[in-house]
C-alpha atoms as one frame of an Amber mdcrd trajectory, in Angstrom:
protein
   0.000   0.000   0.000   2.706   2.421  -0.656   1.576   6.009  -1.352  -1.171
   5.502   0.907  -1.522   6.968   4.444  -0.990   4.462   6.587  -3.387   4.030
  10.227  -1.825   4.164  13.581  -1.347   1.033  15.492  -4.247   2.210  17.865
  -3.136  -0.058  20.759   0.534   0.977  20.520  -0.801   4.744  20.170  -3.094
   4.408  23.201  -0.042   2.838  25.703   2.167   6.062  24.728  -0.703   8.151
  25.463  -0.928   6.543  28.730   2.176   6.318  29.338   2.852  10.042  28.953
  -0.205  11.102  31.071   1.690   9.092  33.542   4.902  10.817  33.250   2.573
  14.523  33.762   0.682  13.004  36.860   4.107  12.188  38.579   5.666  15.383
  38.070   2.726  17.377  39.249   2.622  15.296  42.353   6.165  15.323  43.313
   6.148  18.130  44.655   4.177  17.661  47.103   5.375  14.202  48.180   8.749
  16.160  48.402   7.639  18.803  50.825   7.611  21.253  48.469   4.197  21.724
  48.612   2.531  25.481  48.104   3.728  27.780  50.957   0.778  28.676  53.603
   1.183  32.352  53.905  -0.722  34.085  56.203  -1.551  37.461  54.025  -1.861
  40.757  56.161  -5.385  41.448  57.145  -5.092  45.444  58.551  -2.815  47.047
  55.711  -3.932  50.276  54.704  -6.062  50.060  57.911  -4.325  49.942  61.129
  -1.168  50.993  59.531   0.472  51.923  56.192  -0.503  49.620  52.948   2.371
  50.990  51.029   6.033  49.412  51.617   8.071  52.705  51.557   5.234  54.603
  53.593   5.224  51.561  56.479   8.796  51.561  56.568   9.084  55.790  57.198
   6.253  55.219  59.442   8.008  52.852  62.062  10.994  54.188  61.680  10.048
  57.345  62.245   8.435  56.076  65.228  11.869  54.458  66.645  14.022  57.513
  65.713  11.563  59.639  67.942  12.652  57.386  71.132  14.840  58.972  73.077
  15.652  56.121  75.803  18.424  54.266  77.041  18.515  50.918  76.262  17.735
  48.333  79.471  21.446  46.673  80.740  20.239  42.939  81.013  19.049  40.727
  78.276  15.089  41.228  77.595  12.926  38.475  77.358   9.322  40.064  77.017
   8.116  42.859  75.590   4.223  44.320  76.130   3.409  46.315  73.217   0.068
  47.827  72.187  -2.092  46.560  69.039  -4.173  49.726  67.723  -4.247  51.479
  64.944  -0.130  53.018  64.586  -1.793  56.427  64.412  -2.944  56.513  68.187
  -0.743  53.449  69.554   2.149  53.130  66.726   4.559  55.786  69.280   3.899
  53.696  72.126   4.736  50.215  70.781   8.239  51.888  69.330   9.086  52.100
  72.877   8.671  48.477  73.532  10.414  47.914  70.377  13.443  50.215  70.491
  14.848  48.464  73.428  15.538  45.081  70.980  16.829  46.996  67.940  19.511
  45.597  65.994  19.665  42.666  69.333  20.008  39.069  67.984  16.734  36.590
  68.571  16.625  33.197  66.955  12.714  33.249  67.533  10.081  35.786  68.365
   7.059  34.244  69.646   3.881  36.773  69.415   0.515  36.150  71.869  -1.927
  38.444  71.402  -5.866  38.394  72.125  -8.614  37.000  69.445 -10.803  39.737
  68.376 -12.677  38.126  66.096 -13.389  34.208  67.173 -14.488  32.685  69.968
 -11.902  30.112  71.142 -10.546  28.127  74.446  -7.086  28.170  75.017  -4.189
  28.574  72.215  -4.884  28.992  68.601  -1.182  28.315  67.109  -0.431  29.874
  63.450  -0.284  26.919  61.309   1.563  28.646  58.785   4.876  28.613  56.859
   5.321  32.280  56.919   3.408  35.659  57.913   3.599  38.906  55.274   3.186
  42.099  55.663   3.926  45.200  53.011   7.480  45.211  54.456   7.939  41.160
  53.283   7.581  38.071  54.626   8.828  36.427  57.694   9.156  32.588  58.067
   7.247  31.045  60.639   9.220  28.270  63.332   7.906  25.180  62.489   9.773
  23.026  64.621   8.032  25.156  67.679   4.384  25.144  66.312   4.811  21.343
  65.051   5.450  20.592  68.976   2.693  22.915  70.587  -0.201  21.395  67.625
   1.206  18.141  69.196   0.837  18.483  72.573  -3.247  19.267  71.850  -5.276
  20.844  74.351  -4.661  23.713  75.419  -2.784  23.850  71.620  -5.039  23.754
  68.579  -4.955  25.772  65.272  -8.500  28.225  64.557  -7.829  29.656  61.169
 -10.529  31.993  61.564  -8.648  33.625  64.774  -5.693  34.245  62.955  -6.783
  35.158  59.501  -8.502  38.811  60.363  -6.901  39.034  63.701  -5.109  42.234
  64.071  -2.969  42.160  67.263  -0.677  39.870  66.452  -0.397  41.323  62.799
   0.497  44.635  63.995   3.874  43.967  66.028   5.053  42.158  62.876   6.554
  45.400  61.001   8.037  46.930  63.965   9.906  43.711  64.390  11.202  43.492
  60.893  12.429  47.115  61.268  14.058  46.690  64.709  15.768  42.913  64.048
  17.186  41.138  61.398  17.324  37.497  60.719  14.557  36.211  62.756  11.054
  33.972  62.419   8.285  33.704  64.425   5.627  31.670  65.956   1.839  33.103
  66.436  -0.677  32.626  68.842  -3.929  33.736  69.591  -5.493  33.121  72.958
  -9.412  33.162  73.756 -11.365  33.966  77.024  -9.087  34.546  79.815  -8.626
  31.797  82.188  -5.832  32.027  84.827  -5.174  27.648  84.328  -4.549  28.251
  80.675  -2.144  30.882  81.135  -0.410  28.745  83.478  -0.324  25.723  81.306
   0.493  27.604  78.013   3.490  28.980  79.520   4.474  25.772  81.243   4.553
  24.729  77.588   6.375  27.231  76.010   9.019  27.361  78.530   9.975  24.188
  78.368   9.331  23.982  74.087  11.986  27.071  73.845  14.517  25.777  76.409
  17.502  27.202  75.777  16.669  28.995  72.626  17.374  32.171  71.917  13.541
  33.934  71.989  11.809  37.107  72.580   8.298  36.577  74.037   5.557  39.514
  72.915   2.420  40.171  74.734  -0.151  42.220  72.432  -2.726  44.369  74.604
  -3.838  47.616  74.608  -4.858  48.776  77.852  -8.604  50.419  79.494 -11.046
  50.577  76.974 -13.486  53.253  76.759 -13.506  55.549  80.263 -13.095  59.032
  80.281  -9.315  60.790  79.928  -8.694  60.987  83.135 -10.250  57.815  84.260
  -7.872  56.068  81.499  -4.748  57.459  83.562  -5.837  56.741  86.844  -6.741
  52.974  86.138  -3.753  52.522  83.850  -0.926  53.381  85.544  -2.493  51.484
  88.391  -2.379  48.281  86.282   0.979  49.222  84.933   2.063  49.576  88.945
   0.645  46.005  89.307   2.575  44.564  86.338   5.630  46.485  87.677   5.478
  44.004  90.597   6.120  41.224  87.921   3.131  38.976  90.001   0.855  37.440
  87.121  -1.722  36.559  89.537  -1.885  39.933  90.742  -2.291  40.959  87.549
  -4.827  38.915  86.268  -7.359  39.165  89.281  -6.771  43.109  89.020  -9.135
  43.453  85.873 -12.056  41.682  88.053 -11.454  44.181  90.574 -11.430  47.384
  88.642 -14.401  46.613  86.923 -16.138  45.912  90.264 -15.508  49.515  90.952
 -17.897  50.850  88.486 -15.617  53.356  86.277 -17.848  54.354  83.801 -17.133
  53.338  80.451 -14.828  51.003  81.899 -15.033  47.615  79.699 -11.560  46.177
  80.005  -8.345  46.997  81.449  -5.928  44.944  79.332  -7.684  43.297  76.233
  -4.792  41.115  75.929  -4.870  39.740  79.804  -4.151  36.250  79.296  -1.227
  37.398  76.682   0.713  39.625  79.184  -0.134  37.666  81.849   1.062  34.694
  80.022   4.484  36.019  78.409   4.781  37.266  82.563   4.737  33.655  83.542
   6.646  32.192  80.796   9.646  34.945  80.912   9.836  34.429  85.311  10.139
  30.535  84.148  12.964  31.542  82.386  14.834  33.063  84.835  13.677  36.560
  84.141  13.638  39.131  87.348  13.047  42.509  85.996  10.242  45.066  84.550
  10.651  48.120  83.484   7.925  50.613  82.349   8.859  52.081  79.181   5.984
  54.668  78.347   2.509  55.065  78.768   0.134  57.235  76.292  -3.979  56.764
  75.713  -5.772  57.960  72.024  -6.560  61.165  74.061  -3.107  61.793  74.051
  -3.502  62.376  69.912  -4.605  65.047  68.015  -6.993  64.232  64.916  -7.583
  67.006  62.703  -6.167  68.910  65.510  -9.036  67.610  67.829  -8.167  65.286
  71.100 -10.881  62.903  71.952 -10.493  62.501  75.855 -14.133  61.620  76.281
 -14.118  58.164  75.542 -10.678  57.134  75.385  -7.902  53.364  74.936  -4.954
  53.068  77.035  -1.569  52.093  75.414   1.303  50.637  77.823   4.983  50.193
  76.549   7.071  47.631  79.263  10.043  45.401  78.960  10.522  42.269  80.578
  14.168  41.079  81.235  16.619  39.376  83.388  19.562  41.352  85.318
């Protein structure tokens, strides 16, 4: 039949067909089996809302805010930091306070524990993630640390819907990459306060960070809501109690100012179990010292040239440290 088109050998046709569908459906699932699977980024929620969406606007921003810091830096090596978690244009001055202490320090590790805004959740909701962004870049998250707390369970589990709108751990994240250099981090977002889960969570993370090289952040503003003056009085009397470096203390003392009928008064510390958690796990590390770095509330800042002292949030700078 020469001259004449000749008709594939269909079942020889059909095998390399098969064969090379193969050959696709291996590489595409490689990848995975390697560990080279897509990277879980946790995006940033509050850009462009609680601070700066632009990359060169963030980074004047913060800096800005840690040039204008005019403090000597604390002789002993800090272990804790409390830093606020509003909006940079009422709290941004305060948490460069907090911050400026650690700049250009070395930390393997910065673990972050801040209060969930959005979800309701028992104990510790652990970012299950491979790295956190912001406009300034990404950072890469531990996961040898947040492997170990998931497998420890209770109080350790991962929420994604506490983490994935949740400002206040979000917001510490550029002042970090601004004051520190080669560093990851680990997340965590704690639910209703409970004095036993504090106590177990930082059982945990002591002995998970050992001897590790790690900075410990508690996010919290401070009284929500009373009056100017009322703000002052209440704050610096919670700041007096942290001062003391007694967790307990600390956490009964939001019970007790409420029961004193400040008006307005909602909260003193919305991140209680955070600071009073980082408190626990930083004295469990040998740490012995607090110092008060600054203290501002949103009445303190002028909008359009207007203070607001009527109803007002309290923002509380403080390092924690050994001698």
């Amino acid at each position: 039949m020469t001259g004449q088109n000749k008709r594939p050998n269909c079942p020889g046709f059909l095998h390399r067909c098969w064969t090379l569908l193969a050959i696709i459906t291996i590489v595409l699932w490689l990848p995975s089996t390697l560990g080279i699977a897509k990277e879980r980024i946790r995006k940033p929620a509050v850009a462009g809302y609680f601070y700066p969406e632009d990359q060169e606007a963030l980074r004047e921003t913060v800096d800005t805010f840690l040039s204008n810091v005019n403090q000597r830096q604390i002789t002993g090596t800090i272990l804790g930091l409390i830093s606020p978690h509003a909006g940079y244009v009422y709290s941004g001055q305060v948490a460069a306070y907090s911050y400026r202490q650690i700049k250009d320090k070395n930390y393997d590790t910065v673990i972050i524990i801040g209060p969930s805004h959005r979800a309701y959740i028992k104990g510790a909701s652990v970012g299950n993630w491979d790295a956190c962004a912001t406009p300034l870049g990404k950072v890469t998250v531990n996961r040898e640390i947040v492997d170990h707390l998931l497998s420890i369970g209770e109080p350790f589990h991962f929420v994604r819907e506490a983490h994935i709108r949740e400002h206040s751990v979000e917001t510490q994240i550029p002042f970090l990459q601004r004051a520190l250099k080669d560093f990851d981090i680990v997340s965590i977002v704690m639910g209703i306060p409970s004095l036993t889960n504090c106590e177990r969570i930082s059982k945990a993370l002591s002995k998970t960070v050992g001897k590790r090289n790690v900075l410990f952040v508690a996010s919290s503003d401070m009284s929500h809501f009373p009056d100017y003056g009322n703000a002052n009085k209440v704050d610096r009397k919670t700041l007096s109690l942290i001062e003391k470096f007694d967790p307990e203390l600390v956490f009964n003392s939001e019970a007790e100012f409420l029961a004193k009928g400040v008006p307005n008064l909602s909260t003193t510390l919305c991140g209680l179990s955070s600071i009073v958690t980082v408190m626990m796990t930083v004295k469990q590390l040998g740490g012995n010292g607090v110092k008060i770095l600054h203290y501002a509330n949103s009445g303190d800042v002028a909008i359009h040239g207007y203070r607001e002292k009527r109803r007002v949030v309290g923002y509380g700078a403080v390092a924690l440290y050994k001698k």
